[in-house]
C-alpha positions, -999 to +999 in steps of 0.1 A: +816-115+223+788-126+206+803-158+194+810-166+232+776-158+243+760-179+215+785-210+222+778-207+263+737-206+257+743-235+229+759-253+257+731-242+284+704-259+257+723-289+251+704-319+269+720-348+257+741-356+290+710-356+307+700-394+303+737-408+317+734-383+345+698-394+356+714-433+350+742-422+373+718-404+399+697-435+400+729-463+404+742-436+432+710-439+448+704-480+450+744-485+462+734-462+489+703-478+499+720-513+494+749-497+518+724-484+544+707-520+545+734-546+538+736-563+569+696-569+560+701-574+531+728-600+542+704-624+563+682-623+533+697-634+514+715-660+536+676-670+545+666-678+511+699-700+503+693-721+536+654-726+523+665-736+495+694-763+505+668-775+528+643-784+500+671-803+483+668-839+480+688-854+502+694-832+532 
């Protein structure tokens, strides 16, 4: 029994999961936003390539 209990509270202790979870957390987090604000996001971005074909020689 106390082989179990020293195996679970190794396990308990064990932080080196930690970083890829907060990494996970974080890239949950920004598709959400991105989700919540595409259609934003969207015109945007659509605004900055129409500024930019306008500066083009040319046009």
């Amino acid at each position: 029994m106390n082989y179990l209990q020293a195996k679970f509270l190794n396990f308990l202790q064990d932080e080196e999961g930690l970083g890829t979870l907060e990494i996970l957390l974080i890239i949950v987090v920004l598709v959400a936003v991105a989700l919540m604000f595409s259609e934003q996001l969207t015109t945007w971005v659509q605004g900055l390539l129409d500024n930019i074909g306008n500066q083009l020689p040319g046009n």
